[in-house]
C-alpha positions in Angstrom: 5.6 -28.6 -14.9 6.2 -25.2 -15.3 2.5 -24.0 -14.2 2.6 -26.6 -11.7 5.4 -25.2 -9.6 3.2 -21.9 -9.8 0.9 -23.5 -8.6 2.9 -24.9 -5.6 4.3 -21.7 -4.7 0.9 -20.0 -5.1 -0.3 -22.7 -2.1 2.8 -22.3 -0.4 2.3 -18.2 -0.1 -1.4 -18.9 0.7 -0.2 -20.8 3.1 2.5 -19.1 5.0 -0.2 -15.8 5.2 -2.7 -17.7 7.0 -0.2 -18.9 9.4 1.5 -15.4 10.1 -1.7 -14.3 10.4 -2.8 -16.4 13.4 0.5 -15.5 15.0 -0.5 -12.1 14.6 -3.8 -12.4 15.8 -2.3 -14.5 19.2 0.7 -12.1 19.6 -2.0 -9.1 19.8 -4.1 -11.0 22.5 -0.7 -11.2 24.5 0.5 -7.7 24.3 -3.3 -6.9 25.2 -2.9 -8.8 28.1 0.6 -8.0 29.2 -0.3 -4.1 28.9 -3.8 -5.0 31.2 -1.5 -6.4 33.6 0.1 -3.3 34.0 -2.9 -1.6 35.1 -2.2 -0.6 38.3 -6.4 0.5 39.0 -6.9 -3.2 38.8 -6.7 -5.4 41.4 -3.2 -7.7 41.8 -4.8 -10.9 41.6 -6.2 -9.6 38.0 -3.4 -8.5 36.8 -1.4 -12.1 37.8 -4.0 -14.0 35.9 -3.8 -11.8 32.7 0.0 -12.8 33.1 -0.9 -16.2 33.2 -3.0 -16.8 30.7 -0.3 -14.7 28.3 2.4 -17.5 29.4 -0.4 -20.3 28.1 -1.2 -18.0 24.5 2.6 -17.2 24.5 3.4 -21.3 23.8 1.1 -21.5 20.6 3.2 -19.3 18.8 5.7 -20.4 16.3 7.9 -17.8 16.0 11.2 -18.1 18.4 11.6 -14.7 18.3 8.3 -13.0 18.8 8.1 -16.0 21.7 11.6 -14.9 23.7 10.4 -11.0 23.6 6.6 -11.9 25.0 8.6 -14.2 27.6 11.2 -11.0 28.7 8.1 -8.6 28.8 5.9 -11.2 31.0 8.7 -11.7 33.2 9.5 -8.0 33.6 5.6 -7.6 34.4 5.5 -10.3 37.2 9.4 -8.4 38.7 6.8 -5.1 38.5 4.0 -7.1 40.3 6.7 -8.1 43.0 5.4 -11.6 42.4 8.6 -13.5 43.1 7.8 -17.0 42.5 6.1 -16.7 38.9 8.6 -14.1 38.2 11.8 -16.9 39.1 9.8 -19.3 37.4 9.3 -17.4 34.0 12.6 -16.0 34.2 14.2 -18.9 34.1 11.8 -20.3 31.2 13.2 -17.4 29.3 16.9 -18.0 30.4 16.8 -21.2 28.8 14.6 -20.2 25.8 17.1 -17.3 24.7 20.5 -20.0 25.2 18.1 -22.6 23.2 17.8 -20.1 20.2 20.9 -18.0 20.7 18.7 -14.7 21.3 21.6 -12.5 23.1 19.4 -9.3 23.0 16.7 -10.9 25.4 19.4 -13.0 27.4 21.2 -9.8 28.5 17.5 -8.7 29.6 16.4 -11.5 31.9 20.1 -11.4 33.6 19.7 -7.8 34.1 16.0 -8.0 35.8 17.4 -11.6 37.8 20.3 -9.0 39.4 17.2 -6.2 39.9 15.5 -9.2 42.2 18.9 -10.1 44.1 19.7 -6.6 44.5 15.9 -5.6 46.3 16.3 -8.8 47.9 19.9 -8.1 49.5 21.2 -11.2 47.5 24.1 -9.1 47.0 26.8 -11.4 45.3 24.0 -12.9 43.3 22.8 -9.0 41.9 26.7 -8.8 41.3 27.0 -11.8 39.2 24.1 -11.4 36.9 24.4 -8.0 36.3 28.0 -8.9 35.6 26.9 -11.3 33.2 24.5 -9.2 31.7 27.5 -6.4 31.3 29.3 -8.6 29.1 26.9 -9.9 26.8 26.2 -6.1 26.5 29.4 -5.9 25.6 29.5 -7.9 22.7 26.3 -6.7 21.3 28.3 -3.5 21.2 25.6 -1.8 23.6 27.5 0.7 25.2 24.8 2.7 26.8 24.0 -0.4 28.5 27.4 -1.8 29.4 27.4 2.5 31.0 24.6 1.4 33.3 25.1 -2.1 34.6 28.4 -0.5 35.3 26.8 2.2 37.8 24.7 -1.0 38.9 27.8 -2.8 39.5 29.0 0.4 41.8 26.0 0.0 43.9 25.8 -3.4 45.0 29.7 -2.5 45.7 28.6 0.0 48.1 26.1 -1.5 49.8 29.5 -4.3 50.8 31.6 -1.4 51.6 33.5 -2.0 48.5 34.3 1.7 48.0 37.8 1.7 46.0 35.9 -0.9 43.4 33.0 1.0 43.2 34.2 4.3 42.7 36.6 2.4 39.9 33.0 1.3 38.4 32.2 3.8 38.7 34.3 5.6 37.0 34.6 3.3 34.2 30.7 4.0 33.6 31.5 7.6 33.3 33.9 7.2 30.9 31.0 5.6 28.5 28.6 8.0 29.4 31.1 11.1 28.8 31.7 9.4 25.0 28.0 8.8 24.4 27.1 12.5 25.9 24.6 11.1 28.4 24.5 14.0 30.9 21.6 12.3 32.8 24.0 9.3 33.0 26.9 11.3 33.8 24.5 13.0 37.0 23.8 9.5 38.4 27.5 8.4 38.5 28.5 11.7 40.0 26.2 11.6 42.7 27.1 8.3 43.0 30.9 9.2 43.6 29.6 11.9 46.1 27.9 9.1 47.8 31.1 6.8 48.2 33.5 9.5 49.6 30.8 10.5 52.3 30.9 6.8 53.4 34.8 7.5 53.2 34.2 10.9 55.2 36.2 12.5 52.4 33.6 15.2 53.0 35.1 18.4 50.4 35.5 15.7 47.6 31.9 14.4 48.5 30.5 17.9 47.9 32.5 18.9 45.0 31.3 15.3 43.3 27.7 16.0 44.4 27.9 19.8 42.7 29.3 18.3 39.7 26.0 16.1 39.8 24.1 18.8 39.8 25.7 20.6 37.0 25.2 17.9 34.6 21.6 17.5 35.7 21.6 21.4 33.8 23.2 20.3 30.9 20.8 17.7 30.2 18.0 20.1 30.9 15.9 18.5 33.5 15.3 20.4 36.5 13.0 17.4 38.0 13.6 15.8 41.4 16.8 14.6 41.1 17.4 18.2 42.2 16.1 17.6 45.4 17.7 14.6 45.4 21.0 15.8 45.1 20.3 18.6 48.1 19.4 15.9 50.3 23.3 14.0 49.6 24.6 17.6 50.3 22.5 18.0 53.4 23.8 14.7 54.1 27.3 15.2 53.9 27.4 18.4 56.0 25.2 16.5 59.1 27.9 13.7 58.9 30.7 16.4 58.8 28.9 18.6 61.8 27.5 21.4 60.1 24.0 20.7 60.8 23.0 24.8 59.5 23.9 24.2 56.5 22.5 20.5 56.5 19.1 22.2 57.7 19.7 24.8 54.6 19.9 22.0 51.7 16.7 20.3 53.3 14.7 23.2 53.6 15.5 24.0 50.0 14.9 20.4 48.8 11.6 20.5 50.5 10.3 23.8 48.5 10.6 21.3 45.3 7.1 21.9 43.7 4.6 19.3 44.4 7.6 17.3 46.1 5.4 15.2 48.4 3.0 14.0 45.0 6.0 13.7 42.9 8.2 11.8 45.1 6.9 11.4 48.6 9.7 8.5 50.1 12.5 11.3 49.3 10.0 14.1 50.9 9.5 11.5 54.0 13.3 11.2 54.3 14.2 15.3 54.1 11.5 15.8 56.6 13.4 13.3 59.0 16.7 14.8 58.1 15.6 18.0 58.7 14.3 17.4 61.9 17.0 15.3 63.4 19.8 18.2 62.2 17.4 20.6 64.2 17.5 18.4 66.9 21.2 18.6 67.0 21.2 22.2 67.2 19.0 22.3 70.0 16.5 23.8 67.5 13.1 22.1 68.7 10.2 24.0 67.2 8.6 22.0 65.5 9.7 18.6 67.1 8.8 15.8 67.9 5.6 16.6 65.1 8.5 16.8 61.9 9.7 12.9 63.0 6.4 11.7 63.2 4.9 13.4 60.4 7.8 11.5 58.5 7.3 8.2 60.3 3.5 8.1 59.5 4.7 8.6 55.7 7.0 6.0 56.0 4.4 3.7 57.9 2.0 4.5 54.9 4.0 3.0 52.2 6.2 0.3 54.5 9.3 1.5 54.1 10.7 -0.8 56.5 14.8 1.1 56.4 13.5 4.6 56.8 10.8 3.6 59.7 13.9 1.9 61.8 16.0 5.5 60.8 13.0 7.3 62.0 12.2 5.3 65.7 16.3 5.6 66.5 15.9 9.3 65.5 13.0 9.9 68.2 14.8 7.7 70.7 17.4 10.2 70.4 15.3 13.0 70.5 13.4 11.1 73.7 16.4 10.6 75.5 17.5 14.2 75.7 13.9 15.2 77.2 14.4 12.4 79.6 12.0 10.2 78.4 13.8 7.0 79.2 10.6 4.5 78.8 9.7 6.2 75.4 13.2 6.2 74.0 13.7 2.4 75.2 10.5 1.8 73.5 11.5 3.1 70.4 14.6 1.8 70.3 13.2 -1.8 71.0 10.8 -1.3 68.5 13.5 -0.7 65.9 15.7 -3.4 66.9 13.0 -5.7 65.9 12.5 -4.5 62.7 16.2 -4.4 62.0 16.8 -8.1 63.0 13.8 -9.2 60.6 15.0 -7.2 57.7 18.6 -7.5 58.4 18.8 -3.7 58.4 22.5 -4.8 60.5 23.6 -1.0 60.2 20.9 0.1 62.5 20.8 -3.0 64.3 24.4 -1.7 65.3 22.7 1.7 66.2 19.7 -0.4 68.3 22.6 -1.7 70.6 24.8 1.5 70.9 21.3 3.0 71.7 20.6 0.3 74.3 23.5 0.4 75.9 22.9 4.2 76.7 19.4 3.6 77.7 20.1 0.7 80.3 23.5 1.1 82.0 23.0 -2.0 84.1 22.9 -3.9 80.6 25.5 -2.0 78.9 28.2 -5.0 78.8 25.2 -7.5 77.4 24.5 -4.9 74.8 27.8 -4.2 74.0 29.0 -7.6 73.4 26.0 -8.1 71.2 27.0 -5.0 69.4 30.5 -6.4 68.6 29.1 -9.7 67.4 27.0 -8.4 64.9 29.8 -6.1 63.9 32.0 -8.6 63.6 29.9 -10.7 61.3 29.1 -8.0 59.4 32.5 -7.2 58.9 33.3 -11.0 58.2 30.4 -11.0 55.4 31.0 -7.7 53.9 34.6 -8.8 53.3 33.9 -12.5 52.0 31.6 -10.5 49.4 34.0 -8.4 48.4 36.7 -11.2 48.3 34.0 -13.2 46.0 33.9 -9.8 43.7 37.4 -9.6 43.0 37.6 -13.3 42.6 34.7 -13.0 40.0 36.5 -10.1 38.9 40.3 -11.5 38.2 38.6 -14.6 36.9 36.9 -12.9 34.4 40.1 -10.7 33.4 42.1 -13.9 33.5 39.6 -15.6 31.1 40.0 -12.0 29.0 43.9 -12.8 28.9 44.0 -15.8 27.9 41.3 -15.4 25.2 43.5 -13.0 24.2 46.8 -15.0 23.8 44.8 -17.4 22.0 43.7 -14.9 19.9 47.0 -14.3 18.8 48.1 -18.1 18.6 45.5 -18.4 16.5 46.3 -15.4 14.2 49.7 -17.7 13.4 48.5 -20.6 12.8 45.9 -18.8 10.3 49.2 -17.1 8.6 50.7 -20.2 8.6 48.0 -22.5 7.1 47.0 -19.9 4.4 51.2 -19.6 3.4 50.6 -23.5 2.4 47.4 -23.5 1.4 48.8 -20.6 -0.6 51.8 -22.1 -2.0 50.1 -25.6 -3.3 47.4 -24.0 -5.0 49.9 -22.2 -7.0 51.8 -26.3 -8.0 48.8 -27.4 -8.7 47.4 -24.2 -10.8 51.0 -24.5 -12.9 50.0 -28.3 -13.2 46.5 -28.1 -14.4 47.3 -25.1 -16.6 50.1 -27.7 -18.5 47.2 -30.0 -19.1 44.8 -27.4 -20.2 46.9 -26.2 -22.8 46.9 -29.3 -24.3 43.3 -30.0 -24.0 42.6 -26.3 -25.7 44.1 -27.9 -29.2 41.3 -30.3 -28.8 38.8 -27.9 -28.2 39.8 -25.6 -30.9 39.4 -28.1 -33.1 35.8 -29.6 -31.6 34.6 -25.9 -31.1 34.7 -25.3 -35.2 33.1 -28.6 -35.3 30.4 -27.3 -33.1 29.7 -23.9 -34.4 27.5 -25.4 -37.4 25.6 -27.1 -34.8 25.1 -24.6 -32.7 24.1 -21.8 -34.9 21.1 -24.3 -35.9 20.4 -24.8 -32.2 20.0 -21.3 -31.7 17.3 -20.8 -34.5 15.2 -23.3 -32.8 15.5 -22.2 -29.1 14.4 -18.8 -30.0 11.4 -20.5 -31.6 10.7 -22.2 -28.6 11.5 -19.2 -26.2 9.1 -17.3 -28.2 6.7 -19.5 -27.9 7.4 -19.6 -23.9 7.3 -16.3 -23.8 3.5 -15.9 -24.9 2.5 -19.1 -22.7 4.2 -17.4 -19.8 1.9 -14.4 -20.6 -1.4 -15.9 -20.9 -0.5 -17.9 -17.6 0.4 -14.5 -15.6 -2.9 -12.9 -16.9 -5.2 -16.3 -16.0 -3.6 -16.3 -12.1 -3.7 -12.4 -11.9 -7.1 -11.7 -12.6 -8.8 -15.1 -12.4 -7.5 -16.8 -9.5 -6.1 -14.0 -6.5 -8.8 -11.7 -7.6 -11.5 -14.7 -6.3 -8.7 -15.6 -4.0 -8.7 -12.0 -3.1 -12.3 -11.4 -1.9 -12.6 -14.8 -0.6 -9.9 -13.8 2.3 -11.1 -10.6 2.9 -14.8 -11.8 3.3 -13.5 -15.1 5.5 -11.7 -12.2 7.5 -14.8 -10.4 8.5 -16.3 -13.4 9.7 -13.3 -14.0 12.3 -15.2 -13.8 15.8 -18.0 -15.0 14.8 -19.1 -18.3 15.7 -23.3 -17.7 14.8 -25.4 -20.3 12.7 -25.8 -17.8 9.7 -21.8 -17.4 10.6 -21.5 -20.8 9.8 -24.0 -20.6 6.9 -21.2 -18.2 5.1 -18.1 -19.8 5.7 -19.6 -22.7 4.4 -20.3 -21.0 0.8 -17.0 -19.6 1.1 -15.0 -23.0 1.3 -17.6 -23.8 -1.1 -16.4 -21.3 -3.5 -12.4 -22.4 -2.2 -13.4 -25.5 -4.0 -14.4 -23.6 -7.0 -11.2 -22.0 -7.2 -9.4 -25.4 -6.9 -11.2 -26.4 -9.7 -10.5 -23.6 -12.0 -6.6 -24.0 -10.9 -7.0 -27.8 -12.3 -8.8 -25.9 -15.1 -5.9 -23.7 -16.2 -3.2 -26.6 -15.6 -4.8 -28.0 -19.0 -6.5 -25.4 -21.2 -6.2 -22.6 -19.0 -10.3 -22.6 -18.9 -11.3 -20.9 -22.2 -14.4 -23.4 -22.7 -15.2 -22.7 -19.2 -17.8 -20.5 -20.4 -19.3 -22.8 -22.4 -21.0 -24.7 -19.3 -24.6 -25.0 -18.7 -24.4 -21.9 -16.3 -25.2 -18.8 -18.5 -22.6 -16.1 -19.0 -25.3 -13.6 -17.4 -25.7 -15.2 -14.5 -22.0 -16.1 -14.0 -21.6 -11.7 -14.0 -24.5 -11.7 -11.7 -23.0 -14.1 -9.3 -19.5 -12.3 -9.5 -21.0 -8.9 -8.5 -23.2 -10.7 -5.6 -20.1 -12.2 -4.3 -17.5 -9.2 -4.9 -20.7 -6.8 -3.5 -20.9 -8.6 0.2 -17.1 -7.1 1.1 -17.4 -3.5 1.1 -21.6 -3.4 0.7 -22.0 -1.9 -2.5 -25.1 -1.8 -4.7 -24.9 -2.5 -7.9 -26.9 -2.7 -11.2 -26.4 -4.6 -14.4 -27.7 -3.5 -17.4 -27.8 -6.3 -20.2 -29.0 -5.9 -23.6 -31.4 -8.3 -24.4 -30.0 -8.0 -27.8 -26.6 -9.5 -27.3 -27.0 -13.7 -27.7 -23.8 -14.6 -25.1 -24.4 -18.5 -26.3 -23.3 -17.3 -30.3 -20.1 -15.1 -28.9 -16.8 -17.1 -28.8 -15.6 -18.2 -25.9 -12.0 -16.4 -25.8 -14.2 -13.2 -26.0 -16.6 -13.9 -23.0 -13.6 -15.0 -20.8 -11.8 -11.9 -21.2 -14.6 -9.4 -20.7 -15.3 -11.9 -17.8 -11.7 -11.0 -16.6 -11.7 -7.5 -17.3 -15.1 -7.3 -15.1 -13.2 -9.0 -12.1 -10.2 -7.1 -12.1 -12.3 -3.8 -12.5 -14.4 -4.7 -9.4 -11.6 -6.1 -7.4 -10.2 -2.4 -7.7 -13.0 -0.7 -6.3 -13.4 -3.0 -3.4 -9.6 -2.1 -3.1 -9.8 1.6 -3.7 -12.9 3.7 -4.4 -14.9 3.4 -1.6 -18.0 3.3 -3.7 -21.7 3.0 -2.7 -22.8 2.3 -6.0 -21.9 0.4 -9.1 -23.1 -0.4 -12.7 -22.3 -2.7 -15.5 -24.1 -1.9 -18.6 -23.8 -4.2 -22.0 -25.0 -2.6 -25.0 -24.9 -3.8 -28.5 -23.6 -1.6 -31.5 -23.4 -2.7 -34.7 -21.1 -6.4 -34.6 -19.3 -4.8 -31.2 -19.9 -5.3 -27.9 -19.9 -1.7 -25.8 -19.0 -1.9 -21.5 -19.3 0.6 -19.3 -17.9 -0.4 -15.6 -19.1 3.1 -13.4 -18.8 3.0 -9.6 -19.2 7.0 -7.4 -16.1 6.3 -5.6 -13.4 8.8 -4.5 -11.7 8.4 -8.1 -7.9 9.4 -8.4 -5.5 11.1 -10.2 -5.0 9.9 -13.7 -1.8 12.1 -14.5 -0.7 11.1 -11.6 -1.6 7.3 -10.4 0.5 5.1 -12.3 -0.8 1.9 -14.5 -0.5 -1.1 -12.1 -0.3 -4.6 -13.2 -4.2 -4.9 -13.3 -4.8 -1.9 -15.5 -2.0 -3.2 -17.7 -3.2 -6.5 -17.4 -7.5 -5.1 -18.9 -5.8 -3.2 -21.5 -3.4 -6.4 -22.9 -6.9 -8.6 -22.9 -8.7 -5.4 -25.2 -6.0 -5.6 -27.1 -5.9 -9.0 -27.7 -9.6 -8.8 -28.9 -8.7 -6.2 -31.2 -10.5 -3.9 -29.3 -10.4 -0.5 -27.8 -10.3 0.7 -23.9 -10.9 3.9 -22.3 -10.8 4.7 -18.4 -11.9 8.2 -16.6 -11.8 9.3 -13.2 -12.8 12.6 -11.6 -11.7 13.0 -7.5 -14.8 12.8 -5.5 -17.0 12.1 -8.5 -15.6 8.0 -9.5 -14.3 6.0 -11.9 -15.7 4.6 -15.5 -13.6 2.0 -17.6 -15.5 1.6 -21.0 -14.2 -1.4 -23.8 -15.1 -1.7 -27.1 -14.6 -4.9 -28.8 -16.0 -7.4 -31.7 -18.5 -9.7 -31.2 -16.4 -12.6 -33.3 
């Protein structure tokens, strides 16, 4: 029984390896592909189809776990890819993967990149929700870097609804995190932010003083890079929108000087050039115009930035109109009135009509009325969005009440039921312990009874433990050296071969499975006698070595030599002895195959006197021998000399290999 369970669990490891290994092998063909799709010098159909095809591997694995990370990371690849429909559709795959098999970590992921797509999308209440979602499973992971940024996330789909009181309290809330957790770049973000919502307020000193504070934490965390710029562009920003256009042009012209600005970030050096040329404009400061607004407009064109090309038109219709240039300024205008209306840019819609009614007096009260539609809707949307974010809001602190007053109903009823539970454990410990007292004057009384019995009992089990002991023994040293060191070599040479799919390819695996079988056989082998007549078969015991080396020689291509003294008659040696140096000459092989790195190795047999003398020398890259210590192998060559009554001797020099030399009886 016992060496049958070994057996069992020996099949079960064999077989658990084999299949981790093919989820390894698929897992790395996915992470291949997902990291090709993200190639950016390959063309976008490419780089869908590698996506593709990492959804079909991404289905033959069996781990849930390894599957819900390759499903966030091909999902996040086709959001990259601005691929919408594949990313929707594999989003939600993963959505309902990570709720099957209760994966939080990766749940909180595909929420966060569903509110990315709302948010470019101007799905605003959607972005809200999801990255609200996302916030509070963030939450309870105890993520708090995390919870710090979908908070600033939060704030900005807030502002884009005009929801400045609860996106500067986001806000806020975020910097409270980020303040705890240190994280000055953080910390810049949500200041800037806060600069950003008390322009749109025209609170223009607490603007600046917010957008400064930015800027100082962008010091502390000791990255002068283009948030800088960035930052001067706000400033530049809030002083046009406040009237001071010289010190607007100053906070451009300084941005613009960033080094490299227009390869590092060229949408933000597209926008200060427009800035700067439109606070020129409105100090009558025209060198340089109308060039500066095109210059910025042809950027803009260049990358289709569809918001800063409608900015740019109304800018020059401006700049038109005060040179009297009433057809190009109409043109203009026109031109970015159509744009608005198909990207629901509303805010410069607003600024098409105000522009048009200017431009064509005659039309003024059509324009106007248009003007105070669209505001008005705007107005009516913006407000039923922020009604939906305070209702999504109280809900959720409603829920957080309540859970709470639960919480605390339930702590009673807890106290209560343990006060009970308490209390008629004790009755019935008091009861039991009356009855136990009486059934210990029994069991005095059977124990002395028992003792005789038992000290007898003890004699024999140490017999038979002793005799476990030794069967145990022999077993470990049979499956050690026998059966994983063929098991061994058989992987590793099976390995090689994966990829391969040629007739001689064929030709090996086939002697391989063939020598699977063999091993099956010697497992049968050891359930009965553990194999020590297996030597005793019509193959001889010399070509049984020669076959070993052959086989153990094809894994790391060593040469190798035997050396047999004709004067040694293997048939007249016992078979305990043969199986043992047979063992010895695996184990010592499977080591160099393992470790020494050896080009060359002989086995020479030499007779002296009645004793049998081996030599085992390979030229590998030897070791240490004060300080390697014995593994279960060398433990396990040594035991088997030992047992023949013989004597065993192993040197090593570093760079010059390894000899193991036994010296035992012949009988």
């Amino acid at each position: 029984m016992l060496i049958k369970k070994y057996i069992l669990l020996l099949l079960a490891i064999v077989s658990f390896t084999n299949l981790y290994s093919q989820n390894t092998a698929i897992n790395d063909s996915i992470q291949e592909l997902i990291k090709k799709s993200n190639d950016k010098t390959l063309e976008t159909y490419l780089r869908r189809n590698y996506l593709k095809l990492a959804v079909e591997k991404n289905s033959l694995i069996d781990y849930d776990s390894i599957r819900s990370k390759n499903l966030y990371k091909i999902s996040n690849s086709f959001l990259k890819l601005k691929d919408s429909a594949n990313f929707r559709k594999i989003n939600e795959l993963g959505l309902n993967f990570s709720r099957k098999i209760k994966d939080s970590v990766n749940l909180a992921k595909h929420y966060w990149d569903l509110a990315t797509f709302y948010k470019y999308h101007k799905i605003n209440d959607s972005a809200y929700i999801c990255y609200e979602t996302s916030r509070k499973i963030n939450q309870k992971l105890g993520n708090l870097l995390n919870v710090g940024k979908l908070q600033y996330n939060i704030s900005e789909v807030q502002i884009k609804v005009k929801d400045y009181t609860g996106s500067e309290l986001t806000t806020t809330k975020a910097i409270e995190i980020f303040k705890e957790l240190k994280s000055y770049r953080s910390l810049y973000s949500c200041y800037n932010n806060l600069g950003i919502i008390h322009n749109n307020l025209e609170e223009y000193e607490k603007a600046l003083e917010y957008h400064n504070e930015a800027l100082l934490y962008l010091k502390k965390s000791g990255e002068k890079n283009i948030k800088e710029a960035t930052t001067l562009n706000n400033i530049g920003v809030v002083h046009r929108n406040e009237g001071n256009h010289e010190l607007a042009v100053k906070n451009y012209t300084e941005a613009l000087k960033y080094d490299s600005l227009f390869i590092k970030n060229t949408r933000l050096y597209a926008t200060l050039t427009d800035n700067l040329a439109y606070s020129k404009f409105k100090l009558n400061d025209l060198t340089e115009l109308p060039e500066l607004f095109y210059k910025a407009l042809r950027i803009r064109d260049s990358l289709d930035i569809s918001a800063g090309i409608i900015i740019n038109k109304l800018h020059l219709a401006e700049y038109y109109l005060f040179k009297k240039d009433t057809l190009k300024g109409l043109e203009l205008t026109n031109e970015a009135m159509i744009l608005a209306k198909k990207t629901n840019a509303f805010r410069d819609l607003l600024v098409s009509y105000k522009l048009l009614a200017e431009i064509e007096p005659e039309n003024a009260s059509s324009h106007l009325n248009e003007y105070i539609r669209v505001n008005d809707s705007l107005v009516k949307y913006e407000r039923s969005i922020r009604n939906k974010f305070a209702r999504i809001k109280f809900e959720t602190e409603e829920v957080k009440t309540q859970n709470e007053r639960l919480s605390i109903q339930n702590t009673w009823i807890v106290a209560v039921s343990t006060a009970i539970i308490f209390f008629g454990f004790l009755i019935y410990i008091i009861t039991q312990q009356r009855t136990r007292n009486k059934e210990l004057e029994m069991e005095q009384q059977q124990q002395r009874a028992n003792e005789e019995i038992y000290n007898l009992m003890i004699d024999q089990q140490d017999k038979i433990e002793e005799g476990r002991k030794r069967e145990k023994e022999r077993i470990s040293l049979e499956l050690h050296d026998g059966i994983l060191g063929r098991l061994f070599g058989t992987r590793l040479s099976l390995g090689s071969l994966n990829g391969k799919d040629d007739s001689n390819s064929k030709k090996i695996r086939e002697q391989y499975i063939n020598e699977l079988q063999s091993i099956e056989e010697e497992v049968r082998n050891i359930s009965h006698e553990l194999g020590l007549d297996n030597f005793d078969k019509t193959t001889s015991y010399s070509t049984m070595i020669a076959n070993l080396l052959e086989e153990q020689s094809k894994i790391t291509n060593f040469k190798y030599q035997i050396e047999d003294d004709d004067r040694i008659v293997w048939t007249d040696i016992p078979g305990h002895i043969k199986i043992n140096i047979y063992r010895i000459i695996q184990e010592s092989v499977q080591n160099i195959n393992k470790y020494a790195q050896a080009e060359n190795v002989i086995l020479d047999f030499k007779k002296h006197e009645n004793r049998i003398l081996l030599t085992i020398k390979d030229d590998g890259i030897g070791f240490d021998q004060e300080k390697r210590s014995n593994g279960i192998g060398l433990k396990n060559m040594k035991s088997r000399v030992t047992l023949l009554h013989g004597q065993f001797t192993i040197n090593s020099v570093q760079g010059k290999g390894t000899s193991v030399t036994i010296d035992v009886p012949m009988a």
